[in-house]
C-alpha positions as MATLAB code, in Angstrom:
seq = 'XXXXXXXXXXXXXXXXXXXXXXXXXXXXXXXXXXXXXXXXXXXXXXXXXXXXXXXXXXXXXXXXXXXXXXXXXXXXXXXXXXXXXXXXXXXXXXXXXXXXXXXXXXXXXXXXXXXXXXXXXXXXXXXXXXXXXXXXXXXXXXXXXXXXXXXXXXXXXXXXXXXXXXXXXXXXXXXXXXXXXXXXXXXXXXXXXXXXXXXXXXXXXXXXXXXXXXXXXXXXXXXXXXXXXXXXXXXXXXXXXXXXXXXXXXXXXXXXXXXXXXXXXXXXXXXXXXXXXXXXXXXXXXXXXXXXXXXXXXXXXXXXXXXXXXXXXXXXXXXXXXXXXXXXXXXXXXXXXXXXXXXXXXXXXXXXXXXXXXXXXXXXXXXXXXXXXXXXXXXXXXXXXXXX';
ca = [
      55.736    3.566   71.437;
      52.557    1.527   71.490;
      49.558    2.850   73.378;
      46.972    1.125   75.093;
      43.120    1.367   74.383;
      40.219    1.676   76.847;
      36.759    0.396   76.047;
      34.669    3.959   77.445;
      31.733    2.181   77.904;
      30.126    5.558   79.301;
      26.984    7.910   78.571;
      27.684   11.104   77.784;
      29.067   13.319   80.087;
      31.978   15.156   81.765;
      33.679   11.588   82.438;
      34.038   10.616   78.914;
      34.754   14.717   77.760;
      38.199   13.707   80.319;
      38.798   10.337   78.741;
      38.650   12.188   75.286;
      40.912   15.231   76.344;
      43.275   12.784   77.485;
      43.555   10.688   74.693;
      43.919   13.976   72.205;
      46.849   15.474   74.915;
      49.885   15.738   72.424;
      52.318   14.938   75.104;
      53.772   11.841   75.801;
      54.009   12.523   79.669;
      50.583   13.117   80.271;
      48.118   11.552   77.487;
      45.514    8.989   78.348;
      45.371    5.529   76.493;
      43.232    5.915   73.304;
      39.627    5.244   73.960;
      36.518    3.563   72.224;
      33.564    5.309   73.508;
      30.590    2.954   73.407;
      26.854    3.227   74.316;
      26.140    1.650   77.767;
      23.156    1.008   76.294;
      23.900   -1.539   74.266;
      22.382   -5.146   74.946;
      24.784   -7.384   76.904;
      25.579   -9.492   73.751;
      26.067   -7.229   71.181;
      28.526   -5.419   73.871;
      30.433   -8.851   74.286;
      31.191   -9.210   70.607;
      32.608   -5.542   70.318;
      34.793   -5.563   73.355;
      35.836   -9.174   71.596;
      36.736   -7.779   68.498;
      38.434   -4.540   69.877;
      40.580   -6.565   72.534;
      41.338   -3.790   74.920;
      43.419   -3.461   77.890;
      40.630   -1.606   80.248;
      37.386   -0.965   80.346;
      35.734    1.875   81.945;
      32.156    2.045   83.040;
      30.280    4.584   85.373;
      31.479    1.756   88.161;
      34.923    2.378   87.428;
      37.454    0.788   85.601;
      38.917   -3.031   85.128;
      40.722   -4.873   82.858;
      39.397   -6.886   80.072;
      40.989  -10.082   80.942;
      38.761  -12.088   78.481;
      41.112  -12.183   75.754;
      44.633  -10.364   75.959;
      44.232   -6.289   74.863;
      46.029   -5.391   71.922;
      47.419   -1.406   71.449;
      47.356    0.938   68.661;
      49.929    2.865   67.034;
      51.095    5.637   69.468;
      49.224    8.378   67.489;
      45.846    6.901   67.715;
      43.607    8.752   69.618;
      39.998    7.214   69.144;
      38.494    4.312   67.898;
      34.893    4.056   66.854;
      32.814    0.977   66.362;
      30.861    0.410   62.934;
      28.741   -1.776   62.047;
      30.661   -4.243   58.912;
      28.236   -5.402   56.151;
      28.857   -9.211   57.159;
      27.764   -8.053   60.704;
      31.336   -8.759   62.254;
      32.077   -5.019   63.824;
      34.656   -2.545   62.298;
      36.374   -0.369   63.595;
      38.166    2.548   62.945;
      41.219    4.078   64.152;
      41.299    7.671   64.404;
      44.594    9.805   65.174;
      44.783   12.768   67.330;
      46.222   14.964   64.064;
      43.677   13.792   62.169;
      40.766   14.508   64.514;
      42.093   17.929   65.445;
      42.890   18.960   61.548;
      38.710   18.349   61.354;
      37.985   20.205   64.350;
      40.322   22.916   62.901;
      38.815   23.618   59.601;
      35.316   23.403   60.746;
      35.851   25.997   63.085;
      37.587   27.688   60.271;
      34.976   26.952   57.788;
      31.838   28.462   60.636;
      34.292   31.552   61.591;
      33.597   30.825   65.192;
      34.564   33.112   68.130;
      36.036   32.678   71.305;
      34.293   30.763   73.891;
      31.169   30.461   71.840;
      30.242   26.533   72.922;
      29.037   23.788   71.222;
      26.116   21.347   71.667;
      26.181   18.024   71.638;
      22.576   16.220   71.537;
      24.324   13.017   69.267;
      25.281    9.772   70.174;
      28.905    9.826   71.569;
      29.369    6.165   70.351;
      29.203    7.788   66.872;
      31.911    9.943   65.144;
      29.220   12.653   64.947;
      28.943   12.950   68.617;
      33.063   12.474   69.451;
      33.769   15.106   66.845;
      31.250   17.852   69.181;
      33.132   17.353   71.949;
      36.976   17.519   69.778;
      35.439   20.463   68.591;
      35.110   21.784   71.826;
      38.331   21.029   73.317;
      40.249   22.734   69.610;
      38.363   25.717   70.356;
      38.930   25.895   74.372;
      35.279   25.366   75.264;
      32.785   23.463   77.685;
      30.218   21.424   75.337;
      26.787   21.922   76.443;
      26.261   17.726   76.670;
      22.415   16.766   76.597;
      22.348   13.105   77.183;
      19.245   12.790   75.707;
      17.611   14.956   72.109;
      14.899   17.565   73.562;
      13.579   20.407   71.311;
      12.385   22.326   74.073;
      16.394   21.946   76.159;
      18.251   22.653   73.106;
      16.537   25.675   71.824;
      17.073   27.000   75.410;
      20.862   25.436   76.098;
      22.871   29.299   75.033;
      24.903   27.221   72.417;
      25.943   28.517   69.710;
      26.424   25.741   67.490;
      25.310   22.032   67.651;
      24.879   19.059   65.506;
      21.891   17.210   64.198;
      20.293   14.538   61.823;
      17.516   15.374   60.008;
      14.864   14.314   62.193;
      16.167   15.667   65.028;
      15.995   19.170   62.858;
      12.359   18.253   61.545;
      11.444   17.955   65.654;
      13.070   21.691   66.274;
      10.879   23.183   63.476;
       7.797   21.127   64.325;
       8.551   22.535   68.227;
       8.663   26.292   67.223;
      12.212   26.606   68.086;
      14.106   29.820   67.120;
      16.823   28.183   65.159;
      18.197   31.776   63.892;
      19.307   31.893   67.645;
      22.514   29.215   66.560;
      25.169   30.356   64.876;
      25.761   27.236   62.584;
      23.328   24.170   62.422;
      25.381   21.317   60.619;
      23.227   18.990   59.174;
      24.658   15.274   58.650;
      23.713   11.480   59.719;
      21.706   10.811   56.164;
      20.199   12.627   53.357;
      18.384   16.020   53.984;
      15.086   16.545   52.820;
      15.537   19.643   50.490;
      12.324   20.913   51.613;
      13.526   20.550   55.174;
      16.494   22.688   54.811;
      14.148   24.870   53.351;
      12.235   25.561   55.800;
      14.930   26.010   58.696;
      16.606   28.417   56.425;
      13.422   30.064   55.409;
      13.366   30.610   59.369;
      16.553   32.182   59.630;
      19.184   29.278   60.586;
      22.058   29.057   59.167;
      22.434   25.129   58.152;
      24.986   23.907   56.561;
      24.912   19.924   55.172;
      27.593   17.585   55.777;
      29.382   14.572   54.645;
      31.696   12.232   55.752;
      31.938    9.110   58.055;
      33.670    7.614   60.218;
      36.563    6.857   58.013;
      37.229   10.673   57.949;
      36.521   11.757   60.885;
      32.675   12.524   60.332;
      31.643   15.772   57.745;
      34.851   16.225   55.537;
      32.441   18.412   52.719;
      30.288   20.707   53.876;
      27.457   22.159   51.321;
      29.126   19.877   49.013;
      32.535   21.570   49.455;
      35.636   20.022   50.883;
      37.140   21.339   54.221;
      40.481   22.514   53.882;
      43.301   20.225   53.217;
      40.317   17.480   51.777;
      40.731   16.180   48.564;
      36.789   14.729   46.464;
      36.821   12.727   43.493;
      34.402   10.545   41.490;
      35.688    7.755   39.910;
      34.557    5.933   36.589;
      32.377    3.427   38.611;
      30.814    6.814   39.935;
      32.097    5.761   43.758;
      33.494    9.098   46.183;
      36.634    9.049   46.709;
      38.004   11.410   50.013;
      41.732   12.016   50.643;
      43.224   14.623   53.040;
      44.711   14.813   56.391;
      41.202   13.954   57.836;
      41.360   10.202   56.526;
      41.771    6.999   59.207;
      44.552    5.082   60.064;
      42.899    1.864   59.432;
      40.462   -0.597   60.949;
      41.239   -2.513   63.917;
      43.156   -5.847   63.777;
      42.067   -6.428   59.890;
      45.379   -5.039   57.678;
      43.240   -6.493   54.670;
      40.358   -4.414   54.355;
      42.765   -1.471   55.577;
      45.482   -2.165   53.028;
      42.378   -2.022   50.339;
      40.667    1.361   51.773;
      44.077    3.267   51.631;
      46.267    1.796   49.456;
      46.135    4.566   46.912;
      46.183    7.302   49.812;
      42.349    7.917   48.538;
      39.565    6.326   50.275;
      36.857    4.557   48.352;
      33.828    5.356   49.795;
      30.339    3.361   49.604;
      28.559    6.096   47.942;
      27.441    7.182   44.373;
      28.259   10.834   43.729;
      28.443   13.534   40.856;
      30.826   16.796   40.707;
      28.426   19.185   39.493;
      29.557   22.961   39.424;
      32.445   22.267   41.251;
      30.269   20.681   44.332;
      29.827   17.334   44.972;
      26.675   15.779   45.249;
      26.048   12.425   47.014;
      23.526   10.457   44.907;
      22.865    7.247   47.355;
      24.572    4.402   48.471;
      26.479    1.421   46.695;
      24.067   -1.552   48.163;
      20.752    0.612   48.441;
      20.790    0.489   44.471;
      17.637   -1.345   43.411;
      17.606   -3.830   40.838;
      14.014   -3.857   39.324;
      13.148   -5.548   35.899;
      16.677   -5.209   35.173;
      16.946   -1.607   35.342;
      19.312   -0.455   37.926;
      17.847    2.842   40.229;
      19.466    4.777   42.867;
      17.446    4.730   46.017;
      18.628    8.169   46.851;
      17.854    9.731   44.085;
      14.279    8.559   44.098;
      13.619    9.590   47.386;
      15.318   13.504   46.825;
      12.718   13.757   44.144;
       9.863   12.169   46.125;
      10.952   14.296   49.395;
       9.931   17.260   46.971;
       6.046   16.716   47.195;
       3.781   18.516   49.174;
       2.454   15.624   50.737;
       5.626   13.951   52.005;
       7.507   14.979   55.190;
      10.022   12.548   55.504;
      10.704    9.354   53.088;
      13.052    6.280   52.520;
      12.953    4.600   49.395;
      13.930    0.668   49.385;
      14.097   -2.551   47.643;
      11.924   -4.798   48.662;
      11.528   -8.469   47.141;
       9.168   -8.755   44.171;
       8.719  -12.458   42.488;
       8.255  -10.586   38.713;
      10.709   -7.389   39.177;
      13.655   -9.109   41.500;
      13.045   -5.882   43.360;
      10.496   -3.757   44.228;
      11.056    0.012   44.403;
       9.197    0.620   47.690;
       8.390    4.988   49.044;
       7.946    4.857   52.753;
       6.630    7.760   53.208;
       5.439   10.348   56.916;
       2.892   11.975   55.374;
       1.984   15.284   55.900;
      -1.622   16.449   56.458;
      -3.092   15.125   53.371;
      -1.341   11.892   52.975;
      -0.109   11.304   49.178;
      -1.614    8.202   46.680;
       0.946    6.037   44.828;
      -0.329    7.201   41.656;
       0.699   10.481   42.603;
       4.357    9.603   43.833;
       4.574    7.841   40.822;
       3.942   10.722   38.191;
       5.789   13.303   40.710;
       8.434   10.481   40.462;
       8.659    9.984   36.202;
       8.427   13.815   35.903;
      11.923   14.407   36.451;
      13.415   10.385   36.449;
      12.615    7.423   33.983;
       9.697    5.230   34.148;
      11.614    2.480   35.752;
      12.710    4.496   39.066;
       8.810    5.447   40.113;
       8.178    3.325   42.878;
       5.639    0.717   43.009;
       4.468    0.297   46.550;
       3.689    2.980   49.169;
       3.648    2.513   52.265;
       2.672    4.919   55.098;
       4.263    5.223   58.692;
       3.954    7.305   61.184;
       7.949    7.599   61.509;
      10.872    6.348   59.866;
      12.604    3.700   61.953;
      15.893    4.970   62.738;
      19.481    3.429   64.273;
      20.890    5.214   67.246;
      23.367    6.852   64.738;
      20.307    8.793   63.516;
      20.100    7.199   60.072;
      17.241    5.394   58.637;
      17.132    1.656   59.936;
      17.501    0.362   56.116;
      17.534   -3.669   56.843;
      14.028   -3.007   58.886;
      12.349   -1.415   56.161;
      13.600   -3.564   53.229;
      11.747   -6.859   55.506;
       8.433   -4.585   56.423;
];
């Protein structure tokens, strides 16, 4: 039997913890319709195009709940528990459908994975819109706790919310260490959302946390490899064109209303992932994306990998390395860089940079910022900085 979806279009809270617990009930008699939690945050258009695209039967906001009667809701598969919106790289949204077995199996071996106790509770400071925030609260319900749900990311409120664990992007971890917080007071910090400053985990460990990098997306249910080893039941391959590939219990069903894209992402029962990665000692590391490789002079150079050896120096805090348009080189490989007290010179990024890489990956602009823009998902806002 089919099941009908809900557009949650709700802040975080104990309404949308329901909606979730509903929608992961395994019986038939009493489950909820599957639900696509969504920021209520989001500008008026942008909402328009997403409910559009998702077609659902209701849609629940802090008012209450009505149906979408703009064009005629569509259901999922009766396993389907969530659905989360991602942004497509033609702009047109994606989104991905998530079963209840699949959620709980990551929920499961997580807790596995930390060796959490009983009715030690979670935080959840992330975006619930996200697959990082949903999967706090699944987390929660698998292990028969109350989140602690801060709507909003304060240092000072989340070192004092009793929590044992929680979930954070880097710069939400860099903000906890720059605010003093006792971080050896959590009994797991998992560290996803983008690439960790080495230096940053670092210093939280060097302060007695125990953090533990993730990765995933949404496709598998958020972090399916934690300190570059796969949960249980997860499968990690790299192929020839150097691409991740993820299989395992954990994967999605497919993407909403588009059996193209979803026929291509699982035909094989592996999913292809945008990233460049490298088994190395049995532990995977992620080198950078597909489409933030730079083309410069011809020479092809993986933005991550510039910016893990430029996050090294003394002088940088946090940086994002980009392509930005050059009329001689095609591209540009740009360092935006926080500073930290004494603010670095290109000339020194650039011999940091050839120390360890070739000549062509040193960048050749700096620029300085105060902060890295950054989407609500926590990552670095990549199309900003490429147009700076």
């Amino acid at each position: 039997m089919d099941r009908v979806v809900t557009a949650a279009v709700l802040p975080p809270g104990p309404r949308l913890f329901r909606l979730l617990s509903e929608a992961l009930d395994p019986s038939p008699e009493t489950a909820g319709p599957a639900i696509c939690p969504i920021s209520p945050d989001l500008p008026s258009a942008a909402l328009s195009a997403l409910l559009d695209a998702l077609r659902p039967a209701w849609v629940e906001t802090e008012d209450g709940r009505h149906a979408y009667d703009r064009e005629p809701g569509v259901p999922v598969a009766a396993g389907t528990a969530v659905l989360i919106a991602t942004s497509g790289s033609t702009g047109r949204p994606k989104i991905v459908e998530l079963s209840a077995a699949a959620l709980r199996h990551s929920a499961s071996a997580t807790l596995a994975h930390l060796g959490t106790g009983p009715g030690e509770r979670w935080l959840c400071c992330l975006p619930t819109s996200h697959i990082a925030g949903v999967q706090v609260l699944v987390r929660s319900l698998v292990a028969g706790t109350d989140p602690v749900i801060h709507p909003r990311f304060d240092p000072a409120t989340v070192a004092a919310s009793g929590a044992a664990y929680l979930s954070v992007v880097p710069t939400q971890l860099r903000r906890l260490i720059d605010a003093g917080a006792d971080l050896s007071a959590f009994g797991a910090i998992l560290l996803g959302g983008a690439a960790a400053p080495p230096a940053l985990v670092e210093s939280a460990r060097a302060g007695g946390a125990r953090v533990i990098t993730t990765y995933g997306m949404s496709e598998t249910c958020g972090g399916c490899v934690y300190d570059g080893l796969p949960l249980d039941g997860v499968s990690v391959r790299v192929g020839a064109d150097g691409r991740i590939r993820l299989a395992g219990p954990v994967l999605f069903s497919g993407y909403r209303l588009q059996p193209g894209p979803t026929a291509s992402a699982l035909g094989d029962g592996w999913f292809v992932t945008q990233d460049l990665g490298v088994i190395e000692e049995g532990r995977l590391r992620v080198r950078g994306r597909v489409d933030d490789v730079i083309n410069t002079g011809g020479e092809k150079v993986v933005a991550g990998e510039v910016a893990s050896v430029l996050s090294r120096h003394p002088a940088v805090e946090e940086v994002v390395v980009v392509g930005r348009s050059d009329p001689e080189w095609g591209e540009r490989v740009t360092a935006v860089v926080v500073p930290g007290p004494d603010a670095p010179t290109l000339g020194e990024l650039r011999a940091w940079s050839r120390a360890s890489l070739p000549a062509h990956a040193a960048p050749r602009e700096l620029e300085l910022v105060a902060a890295i823009p950054l989407l609500p998902s926590g990552k670095p806002d990549l199309a900003r900085l490429r147009s700076s």
